[in-house]
C-alpha positions in Angstrom: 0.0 0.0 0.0 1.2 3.8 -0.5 2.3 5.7 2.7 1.3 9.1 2.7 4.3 11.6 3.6 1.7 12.5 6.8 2.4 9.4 8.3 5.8 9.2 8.1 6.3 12.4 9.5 3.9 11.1 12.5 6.4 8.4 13.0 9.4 10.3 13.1 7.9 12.6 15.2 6.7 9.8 17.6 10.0 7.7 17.3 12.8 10.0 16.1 14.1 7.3 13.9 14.8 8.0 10.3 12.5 8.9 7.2 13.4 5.9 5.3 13.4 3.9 8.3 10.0 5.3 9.6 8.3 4.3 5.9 9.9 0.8 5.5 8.2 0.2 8.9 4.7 1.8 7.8 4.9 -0.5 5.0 5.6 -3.4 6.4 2.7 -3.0 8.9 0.0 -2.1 6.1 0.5 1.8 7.4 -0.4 0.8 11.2 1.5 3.9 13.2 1.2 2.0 16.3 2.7 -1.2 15.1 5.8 0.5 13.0 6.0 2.8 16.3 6.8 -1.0 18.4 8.8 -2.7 15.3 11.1 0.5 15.3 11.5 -0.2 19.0 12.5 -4.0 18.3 14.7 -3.0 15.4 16.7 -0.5 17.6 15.6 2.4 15.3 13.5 4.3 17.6 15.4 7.0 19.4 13.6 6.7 22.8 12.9 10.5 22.7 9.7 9.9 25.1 12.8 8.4 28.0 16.0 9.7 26.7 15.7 12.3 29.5 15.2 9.5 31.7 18.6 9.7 33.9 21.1 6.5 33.7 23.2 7.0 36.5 23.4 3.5 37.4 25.6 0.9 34.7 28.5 -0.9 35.0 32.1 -0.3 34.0 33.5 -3.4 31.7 36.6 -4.1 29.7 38.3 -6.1 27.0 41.9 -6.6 26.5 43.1 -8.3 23.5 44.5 -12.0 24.4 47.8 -10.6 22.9 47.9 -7.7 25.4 48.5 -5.2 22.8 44.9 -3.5 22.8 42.3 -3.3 25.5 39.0 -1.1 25.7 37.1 0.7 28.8 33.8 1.7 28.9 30.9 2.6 30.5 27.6 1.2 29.7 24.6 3.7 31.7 21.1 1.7 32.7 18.6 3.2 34.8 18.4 1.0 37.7 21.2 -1.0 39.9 18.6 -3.8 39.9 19.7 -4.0 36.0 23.3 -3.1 36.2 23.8 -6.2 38.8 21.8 -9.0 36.8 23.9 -11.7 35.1 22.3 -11.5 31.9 22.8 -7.7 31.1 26.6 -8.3 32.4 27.0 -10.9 30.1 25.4 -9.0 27.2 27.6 -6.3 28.4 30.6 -8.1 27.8 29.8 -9.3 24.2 29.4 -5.9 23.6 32.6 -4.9 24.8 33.8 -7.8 22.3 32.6 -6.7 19.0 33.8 -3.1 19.7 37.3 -4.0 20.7 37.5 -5.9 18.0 36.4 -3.4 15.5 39.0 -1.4 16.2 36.2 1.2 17.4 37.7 4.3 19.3 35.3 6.5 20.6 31.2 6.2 21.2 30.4 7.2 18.1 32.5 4.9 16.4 31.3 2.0 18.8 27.8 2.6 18.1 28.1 1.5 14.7 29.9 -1.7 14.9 28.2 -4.4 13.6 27.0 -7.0 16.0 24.3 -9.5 15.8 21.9 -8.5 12.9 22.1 -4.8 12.7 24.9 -2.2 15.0 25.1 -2.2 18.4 23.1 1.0 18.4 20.5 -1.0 17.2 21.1 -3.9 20.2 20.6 -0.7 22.7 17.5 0.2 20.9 16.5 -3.8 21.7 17.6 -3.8 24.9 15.7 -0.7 26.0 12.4 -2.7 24.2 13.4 -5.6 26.5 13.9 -4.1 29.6 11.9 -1.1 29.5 15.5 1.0 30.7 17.5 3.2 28.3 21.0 1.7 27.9 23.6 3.6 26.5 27.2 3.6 26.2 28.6 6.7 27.5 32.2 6.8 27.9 34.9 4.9 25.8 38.5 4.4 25.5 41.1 2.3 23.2 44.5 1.8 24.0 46.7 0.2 21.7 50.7 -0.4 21.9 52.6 1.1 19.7 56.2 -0.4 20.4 56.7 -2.6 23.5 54.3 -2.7 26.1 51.2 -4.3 27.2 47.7 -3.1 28.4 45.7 -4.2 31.2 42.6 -3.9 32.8 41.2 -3.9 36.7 37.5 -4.1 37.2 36.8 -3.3 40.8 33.6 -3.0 43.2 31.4 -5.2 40.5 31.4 -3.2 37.5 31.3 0.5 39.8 35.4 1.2 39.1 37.1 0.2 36.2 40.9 0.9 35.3 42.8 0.5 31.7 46.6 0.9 31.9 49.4 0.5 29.0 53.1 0.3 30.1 56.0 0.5 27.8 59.2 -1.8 28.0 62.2 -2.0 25.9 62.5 -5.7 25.5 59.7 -7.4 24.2 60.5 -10.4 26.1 59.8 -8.5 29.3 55.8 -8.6 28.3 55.6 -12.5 28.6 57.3 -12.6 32.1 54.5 -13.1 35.0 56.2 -10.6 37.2 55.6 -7.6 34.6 51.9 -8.9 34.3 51.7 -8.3 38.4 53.7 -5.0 38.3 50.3 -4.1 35.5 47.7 -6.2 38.0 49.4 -3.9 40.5 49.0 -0.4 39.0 45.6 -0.9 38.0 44.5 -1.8 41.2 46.4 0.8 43.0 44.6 3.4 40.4 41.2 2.1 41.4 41.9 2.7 45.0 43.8 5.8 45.0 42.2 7.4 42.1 44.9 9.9 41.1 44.3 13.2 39.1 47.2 12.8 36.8 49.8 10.7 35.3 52.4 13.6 36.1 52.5 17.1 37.3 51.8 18.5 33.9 48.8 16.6 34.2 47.5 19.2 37.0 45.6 22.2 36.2 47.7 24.8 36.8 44.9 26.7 38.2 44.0 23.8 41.0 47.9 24.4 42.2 47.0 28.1 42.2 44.4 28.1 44.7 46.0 25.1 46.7 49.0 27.3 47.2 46.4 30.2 48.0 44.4 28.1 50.5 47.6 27.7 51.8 49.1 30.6 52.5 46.0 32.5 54.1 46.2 29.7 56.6 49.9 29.7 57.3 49.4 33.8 57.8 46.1 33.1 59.8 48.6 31.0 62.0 50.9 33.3 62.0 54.2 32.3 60.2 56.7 34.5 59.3 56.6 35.7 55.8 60.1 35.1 55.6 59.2 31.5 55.7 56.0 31.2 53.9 57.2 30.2 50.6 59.6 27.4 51.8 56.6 25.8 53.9 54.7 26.1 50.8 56.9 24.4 48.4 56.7 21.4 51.1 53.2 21.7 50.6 52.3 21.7 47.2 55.5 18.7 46.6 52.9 17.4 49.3 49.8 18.1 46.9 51.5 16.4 44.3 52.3 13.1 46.2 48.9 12.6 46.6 47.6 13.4 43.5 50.0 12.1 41.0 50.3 8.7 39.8 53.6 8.3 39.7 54.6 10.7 42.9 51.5 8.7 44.8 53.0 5.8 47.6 51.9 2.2 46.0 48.9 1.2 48.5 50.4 -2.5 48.8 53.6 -0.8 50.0 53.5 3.0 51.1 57.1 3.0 51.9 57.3 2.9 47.4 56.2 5.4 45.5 55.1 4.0 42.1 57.9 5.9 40.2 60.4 3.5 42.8 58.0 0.3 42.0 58.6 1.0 38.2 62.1 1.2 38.9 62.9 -1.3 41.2 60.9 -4.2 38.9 62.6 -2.9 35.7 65.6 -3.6 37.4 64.7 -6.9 38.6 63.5 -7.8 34.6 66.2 -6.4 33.4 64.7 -3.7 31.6 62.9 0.0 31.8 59.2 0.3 32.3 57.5 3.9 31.7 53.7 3.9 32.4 52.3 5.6 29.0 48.6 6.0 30.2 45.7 5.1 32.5 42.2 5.9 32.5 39.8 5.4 35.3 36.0 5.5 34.8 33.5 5.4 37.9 29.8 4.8 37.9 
């Protein structure tokens, strides 16, 4: 049967899915707005725009590395409810997810969304998944790392799916990324990141403006207690070398060991494989 230009605007208005996509589905349901309206929904199609301002502050944070250790993904898949983000199932789905994208070579959201999996993208499988569970689902942070010389990624899910670190560190040898005791150093690293959650890899990594006003804060409370200006800026230099031990990666002291900075633990395990290990990146995502 002919669909009339009204309708598919109706549809699209109702659905915010595509022209073409809005009069394929009209016509394969004899022109029945209701019916295209649920088939665009089961197709993935339909943009949710009566819930997308639903909030999805609940999710999980998942991962896949590459078997070879060369290239690993982090990302955060957002649902509405922890009842959702906790069940087996959605975890599971999660994770094939996370499968097809790493694979694709996918590098950012947008890229991710349109990787093929099952019969259509996986936008499309968020668009089913919302139709089966009733929650939107959406993927909304993303990150690739792949080696470029010698190194390996790793990954560190903590807290069920609520913390979720990605790490790459380079070696010189290649060797060195088949020995155990560089895949602990990485176990390590990522775990200390979860729990200590530092701001930066190094100090260029700090706003300059956050070391502004920590410097500000404090001075006013070193004049409040009454220290001689004389001696101000040599308490603060302590201080903000302070600042920076807590916030920086590699200044921070390695929560299996405090007595070790990370920047020692590189250094003292590089010496024991024989070789130098420099950590490249890291990101940390949170729920």
């Amino acid at each position: 049967m002919a669909i009339s230009a009204s309708a598919v605007s109706e549809l699209r208005k109702q659905t915010s899915a595509g022209m073409m996509a809005c009069k394929k589905a009209l016509t394969e349901t004899n022109g029945d707005l209701e019916a295209a309206a649920k088939l665009l929904r089961e197709k993935g199609e339909a943009k949710r725009s009566d819930r997308a301002d639903r909030e999805t502050t609940e999710g999980i944070v998942a991962t896949h590395v590459a078997s070879c250790g060369q290239s690993g993904i982090l990302a955060v898949v957002n649902c509405e409810t922890d009842f959702v983000s906790k069940n087996d199932a959605f975890q599971a789905w999660v994770a094939e997810i996370l499968e097809a994208i790493a694979n694709s070579g996918a590098a950012t959201t947008e890229e991710a969304l349109a990787v093929s999996f099952g019969e259509g993208t996986v936008e499309n499988a968020l668009g089913a998944k919302f139709s089966e569970l009733g929650e939107v689902i959406k993927i909304s942070r993303l990150a690739r790392f792949d080696v470029a010389d010698s190194g390996s990624v790793s990954s560190y899910i903590h807290m069920g799916g609520k913390v979720g670190v990605l790490l790459e560190v380079a070696c010189e040898n290649t060797s060195t990324t088949e020995n155990d005791d560089f895949a602990t150093l990485l176990r390590d690293i990522t775990l200390h990141i979860a729990a200590a959650s530092p701001a930066g890899l190094s100090r260029d990594d700090i706003d300059g403006s956050v070391v502004e006003e920590e410097n500000e804060i404090n001075r006013k409370q070193l004049i409040a207690d009454g220290k001689p200006e004389a001696i101000i800026d040599k308490i603060l230099i302590g201080k903000i070398n302070k600042f920076y031990s807590e916030q920086v990666l590699t200044e921070q002291a390695f929560v299996k060991d405090p007595d070790l900075s990370i920047a020692k633990l590189l250094a003292a395990k590089g010496k024991d494989l024989g070789d130098t290990l420099t950590i490249k990146r890291y990101e940390r995502f949170g729920i």
